[in-house]
py3Dmol code that shows the C-alpha trace and the ligand (Angstrom):
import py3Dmol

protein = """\
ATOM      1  CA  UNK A   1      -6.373  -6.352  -6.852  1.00  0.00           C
ATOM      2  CA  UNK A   2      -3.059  -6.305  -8.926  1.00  0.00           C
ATOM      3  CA  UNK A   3      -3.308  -4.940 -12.619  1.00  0.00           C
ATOM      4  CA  UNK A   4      -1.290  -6.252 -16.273  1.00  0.00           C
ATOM      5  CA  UNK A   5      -1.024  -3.530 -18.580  1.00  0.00           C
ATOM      6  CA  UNK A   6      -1.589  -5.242 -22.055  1.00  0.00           C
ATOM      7  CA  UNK A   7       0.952  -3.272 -24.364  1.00  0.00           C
ATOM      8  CA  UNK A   8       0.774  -4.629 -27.598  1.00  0.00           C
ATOM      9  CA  UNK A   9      -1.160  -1.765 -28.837  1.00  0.00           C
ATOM     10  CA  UNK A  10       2.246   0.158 -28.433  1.00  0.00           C
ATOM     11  CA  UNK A  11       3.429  -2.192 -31.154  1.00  0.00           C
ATOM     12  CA  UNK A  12       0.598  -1.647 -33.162  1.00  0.00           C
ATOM     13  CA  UNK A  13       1.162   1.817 -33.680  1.00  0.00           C
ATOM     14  CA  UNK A  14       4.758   1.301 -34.592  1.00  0.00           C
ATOM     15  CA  UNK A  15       3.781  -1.467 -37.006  1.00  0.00           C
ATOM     16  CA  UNK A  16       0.810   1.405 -38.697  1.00  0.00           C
ATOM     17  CA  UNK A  17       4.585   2.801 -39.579  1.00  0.00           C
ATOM     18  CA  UNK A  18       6.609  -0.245 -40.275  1.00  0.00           C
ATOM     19  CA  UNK A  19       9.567   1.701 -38.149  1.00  0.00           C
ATOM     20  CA  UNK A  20      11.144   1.073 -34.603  1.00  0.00           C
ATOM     21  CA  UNK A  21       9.314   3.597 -32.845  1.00  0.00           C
ATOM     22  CA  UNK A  22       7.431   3.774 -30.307  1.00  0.00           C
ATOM     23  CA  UNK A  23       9.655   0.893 -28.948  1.00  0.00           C
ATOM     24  CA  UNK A  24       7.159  -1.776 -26.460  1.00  0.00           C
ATOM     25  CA  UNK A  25      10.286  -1.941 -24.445  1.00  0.00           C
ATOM     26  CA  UNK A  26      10.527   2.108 -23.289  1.00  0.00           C
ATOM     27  CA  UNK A  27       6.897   1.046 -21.799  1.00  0.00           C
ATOM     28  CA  UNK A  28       8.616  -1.563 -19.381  1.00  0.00           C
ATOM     29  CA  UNK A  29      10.343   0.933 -16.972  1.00  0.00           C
ATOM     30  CA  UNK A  30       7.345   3.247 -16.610  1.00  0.00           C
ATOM     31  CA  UNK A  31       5.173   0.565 -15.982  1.00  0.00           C
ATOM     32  CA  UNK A  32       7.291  -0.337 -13.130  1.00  0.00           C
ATOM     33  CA  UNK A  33       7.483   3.080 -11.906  1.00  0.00           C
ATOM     34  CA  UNK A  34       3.789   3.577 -12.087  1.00  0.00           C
ATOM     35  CA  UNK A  35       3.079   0.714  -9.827  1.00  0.00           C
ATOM     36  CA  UNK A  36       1.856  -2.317 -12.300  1.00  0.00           C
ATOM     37  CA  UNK A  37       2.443  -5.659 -11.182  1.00  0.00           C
ATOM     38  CA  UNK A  38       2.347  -7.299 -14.779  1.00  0.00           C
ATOM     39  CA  UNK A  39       3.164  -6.771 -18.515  1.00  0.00           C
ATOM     40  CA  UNK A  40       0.965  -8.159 -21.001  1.00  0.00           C
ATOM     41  CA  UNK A  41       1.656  -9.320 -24.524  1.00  0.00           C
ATOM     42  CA  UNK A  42       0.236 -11.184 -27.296  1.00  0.00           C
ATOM     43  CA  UNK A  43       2.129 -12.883 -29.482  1.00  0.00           C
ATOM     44  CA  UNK A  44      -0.117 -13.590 -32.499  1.00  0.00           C
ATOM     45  CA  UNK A  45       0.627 -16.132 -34.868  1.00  0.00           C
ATOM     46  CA  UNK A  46       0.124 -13.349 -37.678  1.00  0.00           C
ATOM     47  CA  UNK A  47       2.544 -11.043 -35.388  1.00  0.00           C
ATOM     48  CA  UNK A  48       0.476  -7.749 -36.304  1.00  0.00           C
ATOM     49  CA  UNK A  49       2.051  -6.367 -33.615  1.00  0.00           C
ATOM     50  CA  UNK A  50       4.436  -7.745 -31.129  1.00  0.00           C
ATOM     51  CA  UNK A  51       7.078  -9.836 -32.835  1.00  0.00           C
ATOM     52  CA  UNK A  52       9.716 -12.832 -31.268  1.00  0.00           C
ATOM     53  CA  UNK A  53      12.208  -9.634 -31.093  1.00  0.00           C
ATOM     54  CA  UNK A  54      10.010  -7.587 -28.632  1.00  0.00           C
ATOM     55  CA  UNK A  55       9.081 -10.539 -26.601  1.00  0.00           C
ATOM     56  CA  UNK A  56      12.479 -11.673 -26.118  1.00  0.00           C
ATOM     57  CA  UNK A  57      13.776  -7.861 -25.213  1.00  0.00           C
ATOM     58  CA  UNK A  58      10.747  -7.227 -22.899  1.00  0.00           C
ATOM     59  CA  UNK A  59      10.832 -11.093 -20.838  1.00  0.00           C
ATOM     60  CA  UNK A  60      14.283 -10.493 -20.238  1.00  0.00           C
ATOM     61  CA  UNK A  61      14.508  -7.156 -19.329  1.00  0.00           C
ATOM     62  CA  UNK A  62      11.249  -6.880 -17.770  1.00  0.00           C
ATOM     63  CA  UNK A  63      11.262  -6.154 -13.766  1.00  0.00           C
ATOM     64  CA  UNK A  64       8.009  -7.074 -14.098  1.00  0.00           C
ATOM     65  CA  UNK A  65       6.322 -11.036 -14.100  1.00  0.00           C
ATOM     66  CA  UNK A  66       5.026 -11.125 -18.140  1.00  0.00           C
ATOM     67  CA  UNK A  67       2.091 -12.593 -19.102  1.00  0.00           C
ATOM     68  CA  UNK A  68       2.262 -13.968 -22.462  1.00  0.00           C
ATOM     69  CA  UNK A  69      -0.844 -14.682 -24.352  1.00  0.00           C
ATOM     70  CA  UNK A  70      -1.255 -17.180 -27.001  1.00  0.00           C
ATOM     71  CA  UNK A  71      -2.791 -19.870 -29.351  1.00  0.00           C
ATOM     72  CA  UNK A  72      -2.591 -23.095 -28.549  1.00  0.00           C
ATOM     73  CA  UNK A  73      -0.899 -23.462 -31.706  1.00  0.00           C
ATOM     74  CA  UNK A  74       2.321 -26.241 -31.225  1.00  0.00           C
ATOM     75  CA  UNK A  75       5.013 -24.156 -32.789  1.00  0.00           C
ATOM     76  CA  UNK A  76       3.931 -20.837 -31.020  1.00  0.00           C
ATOM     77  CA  UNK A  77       3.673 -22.912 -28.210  1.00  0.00           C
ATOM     78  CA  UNK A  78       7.542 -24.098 -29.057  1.00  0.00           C
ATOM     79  CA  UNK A  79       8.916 -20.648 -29.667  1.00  0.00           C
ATOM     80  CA  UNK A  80       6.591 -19.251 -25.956  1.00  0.00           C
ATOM     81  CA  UNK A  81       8.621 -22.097 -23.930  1.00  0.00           C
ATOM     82  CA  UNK A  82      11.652 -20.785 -25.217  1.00  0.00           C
ATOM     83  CA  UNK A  83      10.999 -17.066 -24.123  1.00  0.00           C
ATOM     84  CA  UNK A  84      10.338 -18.499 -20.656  1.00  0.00           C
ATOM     85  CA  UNK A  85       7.421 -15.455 -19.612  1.00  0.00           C
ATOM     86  CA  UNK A  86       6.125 -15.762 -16.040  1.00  0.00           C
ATOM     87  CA  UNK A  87       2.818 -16.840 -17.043  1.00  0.00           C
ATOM     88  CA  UNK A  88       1.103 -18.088 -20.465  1.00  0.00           C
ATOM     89  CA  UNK A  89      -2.492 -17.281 -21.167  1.00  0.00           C
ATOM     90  CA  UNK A  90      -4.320 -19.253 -23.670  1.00  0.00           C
ATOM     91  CA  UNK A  91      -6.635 -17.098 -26.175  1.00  0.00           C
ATOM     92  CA  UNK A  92      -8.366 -18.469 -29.095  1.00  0.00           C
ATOM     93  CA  UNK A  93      -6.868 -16.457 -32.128  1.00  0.00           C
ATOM     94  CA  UNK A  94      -8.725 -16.206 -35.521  1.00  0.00           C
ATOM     95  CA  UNK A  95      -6.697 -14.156 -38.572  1.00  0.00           C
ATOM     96  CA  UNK A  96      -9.825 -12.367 -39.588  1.00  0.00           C
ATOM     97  CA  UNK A  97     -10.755 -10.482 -35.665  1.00  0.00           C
ATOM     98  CA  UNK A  98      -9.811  -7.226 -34.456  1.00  0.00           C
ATOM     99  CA  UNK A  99      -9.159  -8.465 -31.536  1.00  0.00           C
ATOM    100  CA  UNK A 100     -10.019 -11.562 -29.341  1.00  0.00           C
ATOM    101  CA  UNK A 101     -13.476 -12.478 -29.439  1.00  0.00           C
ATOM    102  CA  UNK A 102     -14.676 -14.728 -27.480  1.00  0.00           C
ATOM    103  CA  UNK A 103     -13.237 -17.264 -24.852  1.00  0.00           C
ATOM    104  CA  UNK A 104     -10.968 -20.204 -25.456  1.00  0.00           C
ATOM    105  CA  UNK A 105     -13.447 -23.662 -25.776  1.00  0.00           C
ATOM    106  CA  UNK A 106     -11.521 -25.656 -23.637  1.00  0.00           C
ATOM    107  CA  UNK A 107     -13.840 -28.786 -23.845  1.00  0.00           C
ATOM    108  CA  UNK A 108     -12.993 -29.396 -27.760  1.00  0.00           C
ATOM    109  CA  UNK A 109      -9.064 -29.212 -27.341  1.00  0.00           C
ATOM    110  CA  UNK A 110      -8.893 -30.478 -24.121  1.00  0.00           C
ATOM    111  CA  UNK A 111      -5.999 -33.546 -24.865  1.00  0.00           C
ATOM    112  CA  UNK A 112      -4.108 -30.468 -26.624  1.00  0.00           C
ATOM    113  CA  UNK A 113      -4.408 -28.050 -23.951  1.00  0.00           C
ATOM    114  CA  UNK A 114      -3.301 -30.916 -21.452  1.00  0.00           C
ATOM    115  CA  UNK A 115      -0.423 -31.242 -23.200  1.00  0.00           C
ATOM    116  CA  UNK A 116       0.537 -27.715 -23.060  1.00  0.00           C
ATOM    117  CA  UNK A 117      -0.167 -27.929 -19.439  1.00  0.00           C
ATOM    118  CA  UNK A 118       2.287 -30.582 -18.695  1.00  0.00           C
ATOM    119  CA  UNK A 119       5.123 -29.014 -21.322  1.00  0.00           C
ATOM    120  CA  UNK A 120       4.707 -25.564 -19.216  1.00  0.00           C
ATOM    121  CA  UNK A 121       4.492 -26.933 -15.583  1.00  0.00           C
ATOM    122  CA  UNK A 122       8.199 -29.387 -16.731  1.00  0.00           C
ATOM    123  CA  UNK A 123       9.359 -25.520 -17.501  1.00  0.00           C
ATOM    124  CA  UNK A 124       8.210 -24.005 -14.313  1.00  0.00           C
ATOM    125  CA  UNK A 125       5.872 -21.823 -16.562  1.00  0.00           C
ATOM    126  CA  UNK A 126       2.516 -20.546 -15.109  1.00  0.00           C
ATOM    127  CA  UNK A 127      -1.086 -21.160 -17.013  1.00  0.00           C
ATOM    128  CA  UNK A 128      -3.583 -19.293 -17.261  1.00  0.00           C
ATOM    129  CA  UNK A 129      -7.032 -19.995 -19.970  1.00  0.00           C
ATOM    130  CA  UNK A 130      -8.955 -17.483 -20.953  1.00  0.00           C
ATOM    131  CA  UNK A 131     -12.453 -18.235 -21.604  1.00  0.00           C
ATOM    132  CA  UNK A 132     -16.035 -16.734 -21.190  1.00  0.00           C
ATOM    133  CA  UNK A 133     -17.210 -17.239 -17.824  1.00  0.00           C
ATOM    134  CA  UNK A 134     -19.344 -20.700 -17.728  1.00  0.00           C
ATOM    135  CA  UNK A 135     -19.280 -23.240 -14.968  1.00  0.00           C
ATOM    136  CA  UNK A 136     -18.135 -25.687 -17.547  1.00  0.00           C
ATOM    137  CA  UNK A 137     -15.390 -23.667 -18.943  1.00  0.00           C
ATOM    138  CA  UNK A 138     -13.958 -23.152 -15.284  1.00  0.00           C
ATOM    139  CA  UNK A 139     -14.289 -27.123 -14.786  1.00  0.00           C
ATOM    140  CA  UNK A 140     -12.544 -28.393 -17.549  1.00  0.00           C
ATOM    141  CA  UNK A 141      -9.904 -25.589 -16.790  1.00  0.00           C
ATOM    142  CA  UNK A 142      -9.073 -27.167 -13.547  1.00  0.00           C
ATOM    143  CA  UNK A 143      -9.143 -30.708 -15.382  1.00  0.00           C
ATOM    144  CA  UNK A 144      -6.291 -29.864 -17.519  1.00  0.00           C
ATOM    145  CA  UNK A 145      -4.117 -28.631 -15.018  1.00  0.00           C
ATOM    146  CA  UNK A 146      -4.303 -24.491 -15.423  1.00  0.00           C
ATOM    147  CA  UNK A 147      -3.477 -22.483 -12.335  1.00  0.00           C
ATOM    148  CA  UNK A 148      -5.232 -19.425 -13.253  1.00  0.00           C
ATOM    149  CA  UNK A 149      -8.563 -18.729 -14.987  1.00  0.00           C
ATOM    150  CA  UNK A 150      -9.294 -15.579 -17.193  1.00  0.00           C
ATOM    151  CA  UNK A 151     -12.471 -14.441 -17.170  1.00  0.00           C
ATOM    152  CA  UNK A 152     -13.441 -12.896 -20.471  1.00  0.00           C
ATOM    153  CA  UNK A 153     -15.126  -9.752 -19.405  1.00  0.00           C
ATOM    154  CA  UNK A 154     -16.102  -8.296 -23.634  1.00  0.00           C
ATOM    155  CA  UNK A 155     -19.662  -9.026 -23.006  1.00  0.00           C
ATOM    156  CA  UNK A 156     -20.223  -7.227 -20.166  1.00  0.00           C
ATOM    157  CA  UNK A 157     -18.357  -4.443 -21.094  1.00  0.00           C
ATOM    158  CA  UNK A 158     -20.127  -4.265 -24.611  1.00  0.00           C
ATOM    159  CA  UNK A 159     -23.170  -4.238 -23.025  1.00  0.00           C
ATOM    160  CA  UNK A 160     -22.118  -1.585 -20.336  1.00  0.00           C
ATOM    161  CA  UNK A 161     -21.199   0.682 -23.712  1.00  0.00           C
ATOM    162  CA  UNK A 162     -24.319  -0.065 -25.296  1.00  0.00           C
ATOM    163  CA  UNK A 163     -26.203   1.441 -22.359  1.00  0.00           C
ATOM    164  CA  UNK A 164     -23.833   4.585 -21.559  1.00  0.00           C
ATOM    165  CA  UNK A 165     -22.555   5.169 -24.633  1.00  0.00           C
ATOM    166  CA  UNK A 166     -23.866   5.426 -28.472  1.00  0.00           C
ATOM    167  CA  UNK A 167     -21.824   2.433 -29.378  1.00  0.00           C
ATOM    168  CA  UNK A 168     -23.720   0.695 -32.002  1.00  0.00           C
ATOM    169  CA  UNK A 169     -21.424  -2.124 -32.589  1.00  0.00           C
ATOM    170  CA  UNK A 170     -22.462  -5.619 -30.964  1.00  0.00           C
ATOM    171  CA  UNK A 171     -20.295  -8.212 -28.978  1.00  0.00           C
ATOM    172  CA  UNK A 172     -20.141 -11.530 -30.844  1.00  0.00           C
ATOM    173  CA  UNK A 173     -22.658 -13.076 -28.246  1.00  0.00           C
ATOM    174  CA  UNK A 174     -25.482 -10.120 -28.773  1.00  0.00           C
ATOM    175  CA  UNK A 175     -27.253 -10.983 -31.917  1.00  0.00           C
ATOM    176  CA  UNK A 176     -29.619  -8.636 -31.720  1.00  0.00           C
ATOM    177  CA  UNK A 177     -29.278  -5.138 -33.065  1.00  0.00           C
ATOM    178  CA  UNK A 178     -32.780  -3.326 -31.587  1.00  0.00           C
ATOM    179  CA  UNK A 179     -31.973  -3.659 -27.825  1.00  0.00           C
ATOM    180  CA  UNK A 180     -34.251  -1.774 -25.535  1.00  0.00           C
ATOM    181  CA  UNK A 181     -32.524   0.038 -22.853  1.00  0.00           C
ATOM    182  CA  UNK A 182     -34.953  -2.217 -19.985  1.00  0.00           C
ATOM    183  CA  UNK A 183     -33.389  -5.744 -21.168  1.00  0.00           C
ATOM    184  CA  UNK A 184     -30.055  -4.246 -22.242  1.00  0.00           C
ATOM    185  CA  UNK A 185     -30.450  -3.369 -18.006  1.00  0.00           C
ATOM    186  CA  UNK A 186     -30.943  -7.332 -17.604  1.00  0.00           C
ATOM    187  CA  UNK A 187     -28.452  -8.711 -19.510  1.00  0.00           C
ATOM    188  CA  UNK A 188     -25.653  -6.209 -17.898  1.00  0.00           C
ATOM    189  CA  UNK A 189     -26.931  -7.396 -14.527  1.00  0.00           C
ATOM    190  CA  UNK A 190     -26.843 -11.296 -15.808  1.00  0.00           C
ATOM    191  CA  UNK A 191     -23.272 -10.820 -17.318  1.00  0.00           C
ATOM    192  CA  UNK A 192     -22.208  -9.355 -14.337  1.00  0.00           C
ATOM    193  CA  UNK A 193     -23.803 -12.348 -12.152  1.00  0.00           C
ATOM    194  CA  UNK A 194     -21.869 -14.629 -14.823  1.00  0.00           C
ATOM    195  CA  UNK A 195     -18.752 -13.058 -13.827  1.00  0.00           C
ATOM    196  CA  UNK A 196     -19.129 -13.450 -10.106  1.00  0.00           C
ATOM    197  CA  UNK A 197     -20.629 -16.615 -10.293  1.00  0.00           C
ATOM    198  CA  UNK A 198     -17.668 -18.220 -11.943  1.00  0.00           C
ATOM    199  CA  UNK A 199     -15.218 -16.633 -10.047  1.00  0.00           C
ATOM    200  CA  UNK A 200     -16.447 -17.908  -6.790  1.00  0.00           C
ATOM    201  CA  UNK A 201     -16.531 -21.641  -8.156  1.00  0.00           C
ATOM    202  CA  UNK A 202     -12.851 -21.230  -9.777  1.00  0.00           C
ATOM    203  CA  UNK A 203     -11.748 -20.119  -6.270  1.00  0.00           C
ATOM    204  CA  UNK A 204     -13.633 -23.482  -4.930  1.00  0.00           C
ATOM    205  CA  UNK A 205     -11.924 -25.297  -7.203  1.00  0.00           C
ATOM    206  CA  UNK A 206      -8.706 -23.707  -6.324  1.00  0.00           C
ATOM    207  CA  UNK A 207      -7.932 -21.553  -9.343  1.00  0.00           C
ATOM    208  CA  UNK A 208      -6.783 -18.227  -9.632  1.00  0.00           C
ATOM    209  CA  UNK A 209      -9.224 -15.570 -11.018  1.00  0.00           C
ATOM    210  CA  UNK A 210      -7.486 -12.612 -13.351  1.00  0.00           C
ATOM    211  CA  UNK A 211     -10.040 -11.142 -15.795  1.00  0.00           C
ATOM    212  CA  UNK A 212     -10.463  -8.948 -18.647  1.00  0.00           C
ATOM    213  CA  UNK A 213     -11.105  -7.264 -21.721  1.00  0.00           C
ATOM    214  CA  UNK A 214     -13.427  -4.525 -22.672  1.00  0.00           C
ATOM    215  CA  UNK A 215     -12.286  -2.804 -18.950  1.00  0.00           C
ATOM    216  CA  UNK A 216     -11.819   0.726 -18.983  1.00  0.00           C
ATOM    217  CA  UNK A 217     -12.081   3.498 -16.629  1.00  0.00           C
ATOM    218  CA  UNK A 218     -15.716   4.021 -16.521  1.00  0.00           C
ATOM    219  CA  UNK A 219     -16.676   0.051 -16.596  1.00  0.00           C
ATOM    220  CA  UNK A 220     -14.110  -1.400 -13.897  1.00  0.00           C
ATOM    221  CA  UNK A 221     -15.736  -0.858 -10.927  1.00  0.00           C
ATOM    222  CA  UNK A 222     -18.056  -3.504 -10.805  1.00  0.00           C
ATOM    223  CA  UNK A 223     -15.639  -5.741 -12.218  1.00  0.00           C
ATOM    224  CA  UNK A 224     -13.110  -4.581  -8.457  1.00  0.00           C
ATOM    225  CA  UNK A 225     -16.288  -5.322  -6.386  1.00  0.00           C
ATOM    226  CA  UNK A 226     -15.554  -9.057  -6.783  1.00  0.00           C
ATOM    227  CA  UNK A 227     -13.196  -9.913  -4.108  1.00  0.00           C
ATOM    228  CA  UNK A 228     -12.775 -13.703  -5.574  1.00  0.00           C
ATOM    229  CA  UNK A 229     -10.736 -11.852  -8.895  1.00  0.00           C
ATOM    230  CA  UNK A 230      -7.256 -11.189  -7.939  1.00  0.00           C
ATOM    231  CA  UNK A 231      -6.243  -9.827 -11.263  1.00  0.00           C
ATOM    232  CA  UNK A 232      -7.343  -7.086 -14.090  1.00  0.00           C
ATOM    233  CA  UNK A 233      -5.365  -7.603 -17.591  1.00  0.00           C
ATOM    234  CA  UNK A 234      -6.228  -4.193 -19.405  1.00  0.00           C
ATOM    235  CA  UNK A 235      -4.843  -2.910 -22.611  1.00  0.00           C
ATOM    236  CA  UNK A 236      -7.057  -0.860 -25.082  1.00  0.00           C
ATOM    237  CA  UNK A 237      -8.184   1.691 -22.611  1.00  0.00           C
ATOM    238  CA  UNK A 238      -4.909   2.404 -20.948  1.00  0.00           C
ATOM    239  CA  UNK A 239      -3.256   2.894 -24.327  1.00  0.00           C
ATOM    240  CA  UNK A 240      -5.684   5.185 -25.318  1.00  0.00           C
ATOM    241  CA  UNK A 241      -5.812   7.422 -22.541  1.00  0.00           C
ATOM    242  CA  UNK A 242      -1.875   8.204 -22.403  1.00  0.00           C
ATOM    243  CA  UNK A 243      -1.979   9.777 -25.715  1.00  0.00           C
ATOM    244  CA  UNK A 244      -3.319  12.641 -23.645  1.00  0.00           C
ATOM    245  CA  UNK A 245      -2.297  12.421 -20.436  1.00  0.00           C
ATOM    246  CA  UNK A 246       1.081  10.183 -20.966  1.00  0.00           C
ATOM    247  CA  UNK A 247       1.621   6.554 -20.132  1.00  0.00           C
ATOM    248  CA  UNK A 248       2.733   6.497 -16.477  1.00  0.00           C
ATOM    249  CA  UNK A 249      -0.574   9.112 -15.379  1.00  0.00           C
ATOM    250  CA  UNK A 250      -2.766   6.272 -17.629  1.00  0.00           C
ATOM    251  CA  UNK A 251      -1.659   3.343 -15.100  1.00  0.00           C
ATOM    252  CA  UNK A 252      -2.099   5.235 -12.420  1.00  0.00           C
ATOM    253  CA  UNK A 253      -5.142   6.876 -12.816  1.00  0.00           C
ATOM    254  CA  UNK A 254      -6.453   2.621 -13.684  1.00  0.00           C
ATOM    255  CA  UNK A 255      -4.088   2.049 -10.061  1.00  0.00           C
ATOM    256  CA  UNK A 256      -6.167   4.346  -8.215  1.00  0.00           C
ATOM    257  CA  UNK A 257      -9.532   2.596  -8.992  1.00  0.00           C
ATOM    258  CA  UNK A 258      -8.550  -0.983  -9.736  1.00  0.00           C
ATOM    259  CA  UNK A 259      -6.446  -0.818  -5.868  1.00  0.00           C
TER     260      UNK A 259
END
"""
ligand_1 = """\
16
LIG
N -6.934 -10.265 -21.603
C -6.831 -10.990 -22.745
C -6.695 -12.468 -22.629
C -6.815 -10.369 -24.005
O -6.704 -11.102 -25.126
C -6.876 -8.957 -24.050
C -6.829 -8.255 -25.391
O -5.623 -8.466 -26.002
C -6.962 -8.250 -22.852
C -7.018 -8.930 -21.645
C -7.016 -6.745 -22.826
O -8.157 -6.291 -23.459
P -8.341 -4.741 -23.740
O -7.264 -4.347 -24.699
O -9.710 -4.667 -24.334
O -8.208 -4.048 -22.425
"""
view = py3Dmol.view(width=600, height=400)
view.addModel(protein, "pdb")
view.setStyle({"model": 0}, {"cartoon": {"style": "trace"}})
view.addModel(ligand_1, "xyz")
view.setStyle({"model": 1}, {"stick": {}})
view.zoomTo()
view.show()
């Protein structure tokens, strides 16, 4: 299984500062050294983190293939074709989240997403959708011409915390506050089966599985058991951990259990 390292949290601290350090681009070499196969970025439409600058320095520096996530927003989508990354992942993006929540509905901007498909295929440009795993989500990503699926993997991995951790917060789909520990059991086991399930009919369908979010080094193994998913995109976790052990022991203590 081949691992992205998502490093826009490296830009987030710098932007906590409004100064040029860290710099996203020191994290390019060691990422290479430490074995990755991929760098991940986000370029938001609010850039809270990564800006044109840093995408531009990292895709063309970058031994690396770069994975550039995005809205399907037309004049991100202008300025993403211009980069030229490797790959372009399609996220939903909403101003007001921490983060991205929730998967990409592919059914209501099909004709737009289409589009991109076309633009980014004319440009030699890999796509990838991310969206929550859902047999209809993984059709309608093969109808408008995406290579690669991403399964979105928060729910599981909220769950996971809920059950071996005291996380109190809840993922977007878990309305419920007062979980008991025997159905939060189920629903980690039916997430899990969502997962799997969708990655074997992508790979029917001839997609390419990557997944992720929420992955960290306790949660992942499950995740590795599924021999249709060719691909882990992890960020948050990684990040976190190298502010005690350093970046390039981070990767490849994720390396050791993701290979
Ligand atoms: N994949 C996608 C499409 C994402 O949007 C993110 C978060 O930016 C990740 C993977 C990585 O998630 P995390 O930071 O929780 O590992």
């Amino acid at each position: 299984m081949f691992l992205g390292v998502n490093i826009d949290h490296i830009a987030v601290l710098r932007e906590a500062r409004k100064i040029n350090d860290p710099d996203p681009m020191d994290a390019v070499s060691l990422l290479k050294r430490a074995g990755a196969n991929q760098i991940t970025i986000h370029l938001r439409e609010d850039r809270r983190h990564m800006n044109d600058k840093d995408a531009q320095k990292i895709i063309e520096n970058s031994p690396l293939p770069v994975n550039m996530e995005c809205s399907i927003n037309p004049d991100i989508i202008d300025i993403v074709i211009k980069l030229n990354p490797h790959r372009v992942t399609l996220v939903p993006e909403k101003r007001e989240e921490v983060t991205t929540e929730g998967g990409l509905d592919v059914a209501k901007y099909k004709n737009e997403i289409a589009l991109i498909a076309k633009r980014l295929e004319y440009h030699h440009i890999e796509l990838s959708l991310f969206i929550d795993p859902t047999t209809e989500g993984i059709r309608d990503t093969k109808e408008v011409g995406a290579q690669w699926v991403e399964l979105h993997t928060g729910l599981y991995a909220n769950i996971y915390a809920m059950l071996h951790t005291n996380m109190s917060k809840t993922h977007h789909c878990i309305k419920e506050l007062d979980i008991d520990r025997t159905s939060l059991h189920v629903m980690l086991k039916k997430s899990l089966k969502e997962l799997h399930e969708s990655a074997k009919y992508a790979n029917t369908l001839g997609l390419r599985v990557a997944a992720g979010h929420g992955l960290n080094y306790q949660n992942v193994k499950s995740i590795v058991d599924m021999s249709e998913i060719e691909e882990l995109n992890i960020g948050q976790s990684i990040i976190a951990r190298s502010i005690f052990t350093g970046f390039e022991t981070a990767v490849k203590d994720m390396l050791e259990l993701v290979r």
